[in-house]
C-alpha positions as protocol buffer text, in pm:
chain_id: "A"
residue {
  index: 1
  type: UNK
  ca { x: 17762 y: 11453 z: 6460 }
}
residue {
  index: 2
  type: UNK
  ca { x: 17490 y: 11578 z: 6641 }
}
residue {
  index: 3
  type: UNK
  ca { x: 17394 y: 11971 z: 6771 }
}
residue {
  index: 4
  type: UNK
  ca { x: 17676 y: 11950 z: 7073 }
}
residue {
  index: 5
  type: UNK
  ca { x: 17938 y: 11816 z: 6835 }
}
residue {
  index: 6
  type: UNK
  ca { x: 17853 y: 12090 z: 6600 }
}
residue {
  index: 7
  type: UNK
  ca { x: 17853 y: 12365 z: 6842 }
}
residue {
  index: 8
  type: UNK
  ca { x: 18171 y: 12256 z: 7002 }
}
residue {
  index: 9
  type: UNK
  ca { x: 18296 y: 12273 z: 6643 }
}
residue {
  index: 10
  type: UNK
  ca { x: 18169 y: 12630 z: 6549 }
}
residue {
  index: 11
  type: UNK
  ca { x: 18332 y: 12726 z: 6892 }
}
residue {
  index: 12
  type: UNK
  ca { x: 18669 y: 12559 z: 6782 }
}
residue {
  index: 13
  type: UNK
  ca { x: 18641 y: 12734 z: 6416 }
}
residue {
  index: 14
  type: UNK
  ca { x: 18545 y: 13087 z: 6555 }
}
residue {
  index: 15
  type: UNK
  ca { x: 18722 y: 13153 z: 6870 }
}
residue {
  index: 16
  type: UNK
  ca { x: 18339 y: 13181 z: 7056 }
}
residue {
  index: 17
  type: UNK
  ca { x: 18261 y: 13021 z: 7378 }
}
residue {
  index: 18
  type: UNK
  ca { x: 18097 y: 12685 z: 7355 }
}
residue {
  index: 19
  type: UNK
  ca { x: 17764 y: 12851 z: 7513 }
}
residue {
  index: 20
  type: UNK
  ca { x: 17813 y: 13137 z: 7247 }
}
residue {
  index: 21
  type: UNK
  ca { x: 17821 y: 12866 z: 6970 }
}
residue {
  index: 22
  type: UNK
  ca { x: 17559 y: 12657 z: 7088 }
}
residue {
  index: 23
  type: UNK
  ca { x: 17308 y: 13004 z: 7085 }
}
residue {
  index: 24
  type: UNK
  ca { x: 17417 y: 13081 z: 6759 }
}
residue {
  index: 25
  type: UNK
  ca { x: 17361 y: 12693 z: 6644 }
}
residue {
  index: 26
  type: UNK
  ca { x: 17016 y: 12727 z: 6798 }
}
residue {
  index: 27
  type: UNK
  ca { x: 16909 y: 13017 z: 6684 }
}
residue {
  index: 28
  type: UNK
  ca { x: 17005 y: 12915 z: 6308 }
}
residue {
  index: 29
  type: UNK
  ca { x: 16810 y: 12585 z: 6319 }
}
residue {
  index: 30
  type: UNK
  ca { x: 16524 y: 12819 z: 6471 }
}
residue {
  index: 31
  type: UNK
  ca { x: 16489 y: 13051 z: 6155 }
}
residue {
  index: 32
  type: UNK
  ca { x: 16518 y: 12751 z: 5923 }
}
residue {
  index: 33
  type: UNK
  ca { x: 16254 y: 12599 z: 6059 }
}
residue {
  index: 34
  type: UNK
  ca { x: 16040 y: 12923 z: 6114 }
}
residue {
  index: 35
  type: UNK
  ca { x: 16091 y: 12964 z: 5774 }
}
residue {
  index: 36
  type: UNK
  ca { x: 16020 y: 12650 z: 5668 }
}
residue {
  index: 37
  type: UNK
  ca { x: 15692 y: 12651 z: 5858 }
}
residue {
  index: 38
  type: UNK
  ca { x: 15592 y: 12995 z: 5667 }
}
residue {
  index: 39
  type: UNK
  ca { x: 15649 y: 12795 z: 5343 }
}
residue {
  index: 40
  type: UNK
  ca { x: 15961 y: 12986 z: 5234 }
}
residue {
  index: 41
  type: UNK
  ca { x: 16276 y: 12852 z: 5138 }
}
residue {
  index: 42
  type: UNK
  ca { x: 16632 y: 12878 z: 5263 }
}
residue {
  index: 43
  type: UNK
  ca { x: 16904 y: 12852 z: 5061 }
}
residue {
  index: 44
  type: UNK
  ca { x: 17270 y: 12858 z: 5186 }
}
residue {
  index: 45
  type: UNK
  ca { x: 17521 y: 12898 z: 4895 }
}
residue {
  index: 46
  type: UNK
  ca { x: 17696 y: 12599 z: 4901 }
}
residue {
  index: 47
  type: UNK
  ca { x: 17542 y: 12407 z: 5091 }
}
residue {
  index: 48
  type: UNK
  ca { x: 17162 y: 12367 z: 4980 }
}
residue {
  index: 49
  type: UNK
  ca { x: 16843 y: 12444 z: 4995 }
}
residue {
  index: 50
  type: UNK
  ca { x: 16556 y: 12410 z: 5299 }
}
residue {
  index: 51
  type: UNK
  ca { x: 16227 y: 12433 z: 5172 }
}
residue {
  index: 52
  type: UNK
  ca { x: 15841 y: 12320 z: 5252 }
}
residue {
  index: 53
  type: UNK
  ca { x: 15726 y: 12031 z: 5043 }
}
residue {
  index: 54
  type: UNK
  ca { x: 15353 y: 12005 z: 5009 }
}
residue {
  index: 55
  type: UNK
  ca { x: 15175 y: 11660 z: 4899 }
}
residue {
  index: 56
  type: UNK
  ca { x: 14867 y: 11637 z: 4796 }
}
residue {
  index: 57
  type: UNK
  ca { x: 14577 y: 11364 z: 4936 }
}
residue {
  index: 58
  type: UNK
  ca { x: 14643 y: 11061 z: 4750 }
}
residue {
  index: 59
  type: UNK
  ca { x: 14448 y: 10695 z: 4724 }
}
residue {
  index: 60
  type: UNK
  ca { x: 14694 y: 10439 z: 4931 }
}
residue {
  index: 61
  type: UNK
  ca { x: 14623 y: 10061 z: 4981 }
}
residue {
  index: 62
  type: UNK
  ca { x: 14701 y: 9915 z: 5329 }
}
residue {
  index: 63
  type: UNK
  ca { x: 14918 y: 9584 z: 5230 }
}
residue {
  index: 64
  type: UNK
  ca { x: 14763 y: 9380 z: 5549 }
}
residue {
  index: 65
  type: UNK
  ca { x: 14427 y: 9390 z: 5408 }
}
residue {
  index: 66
  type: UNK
  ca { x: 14459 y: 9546 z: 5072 }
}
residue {
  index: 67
  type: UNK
  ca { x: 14141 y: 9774 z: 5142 }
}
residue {
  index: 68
  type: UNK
  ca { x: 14218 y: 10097 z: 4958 }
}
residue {
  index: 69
  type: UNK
  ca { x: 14187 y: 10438 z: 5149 }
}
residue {
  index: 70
  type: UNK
  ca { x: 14243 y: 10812 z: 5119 }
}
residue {
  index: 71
  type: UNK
  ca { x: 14558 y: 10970 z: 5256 }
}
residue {
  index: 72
  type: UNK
  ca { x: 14543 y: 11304 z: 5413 }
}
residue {
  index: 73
  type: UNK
  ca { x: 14708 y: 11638 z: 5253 }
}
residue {
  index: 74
  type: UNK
  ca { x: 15025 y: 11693 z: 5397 }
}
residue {
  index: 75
  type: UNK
  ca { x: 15343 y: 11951 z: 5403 }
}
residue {
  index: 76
  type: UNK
  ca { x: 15668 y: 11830 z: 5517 }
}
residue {
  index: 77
  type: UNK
  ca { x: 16009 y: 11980 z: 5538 }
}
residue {
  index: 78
  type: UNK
  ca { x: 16268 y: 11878 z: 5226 }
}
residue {
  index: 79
  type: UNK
  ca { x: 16636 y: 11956 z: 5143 }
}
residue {
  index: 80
  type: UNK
  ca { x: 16756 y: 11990 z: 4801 }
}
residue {
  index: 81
  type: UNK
  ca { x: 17158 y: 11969 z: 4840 }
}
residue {
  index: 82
  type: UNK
  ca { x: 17343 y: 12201 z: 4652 }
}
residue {
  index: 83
  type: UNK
  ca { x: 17568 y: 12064 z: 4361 }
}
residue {
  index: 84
  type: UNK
  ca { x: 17905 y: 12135 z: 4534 }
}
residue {
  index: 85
  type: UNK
  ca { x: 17756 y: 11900 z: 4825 }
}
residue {
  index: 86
  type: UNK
  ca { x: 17655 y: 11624 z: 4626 }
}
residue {
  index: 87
  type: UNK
  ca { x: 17982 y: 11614 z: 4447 }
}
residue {
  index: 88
  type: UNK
  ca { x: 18155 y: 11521 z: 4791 }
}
């Protein structure tokens, strides 16, 4: 399913316009990931939990020539699924 399929199935589900649906599908993937990039979390009962995941540098070997190196610092975007959605 991608974000067409699911607005066309928020429009069937709610009685909106498929224009309607597809703002309100855009504008709810735009505050997760606003809120993701502020490094809070957003949790949807249910469903699970959107949150920023930060790693720290690391030492990382390159298996071509086996010369060891330093990884940069990183934050990346996680979801933890909620227990109810795993058990499906």
């Amino acid at each position: 399913m991608n974000k067409s399929d699911l607005a066309k199935a928020v429009a069937d589900a709610t009685g909106l316009s498929k224009s309607q649906a597809s703002d309100a599908v855009d504008a709810t993937v735009n505050a997760i990931v606003g809120a993701v990039k502020k490094k809070d979390s957003v949790q949807l009962a249910g469903f699970g939990t959107f949150y920023a995941k930060h790693r720290d540098a690391r030492q990382v070997r390159n298996p071509r020539t086996g010369e060891t190196m330093m990884s940069k610092a990183k934050t990346s975007a996680a979801f933890r699924p909620a227990a109810s959605l795993k058990d499906i």
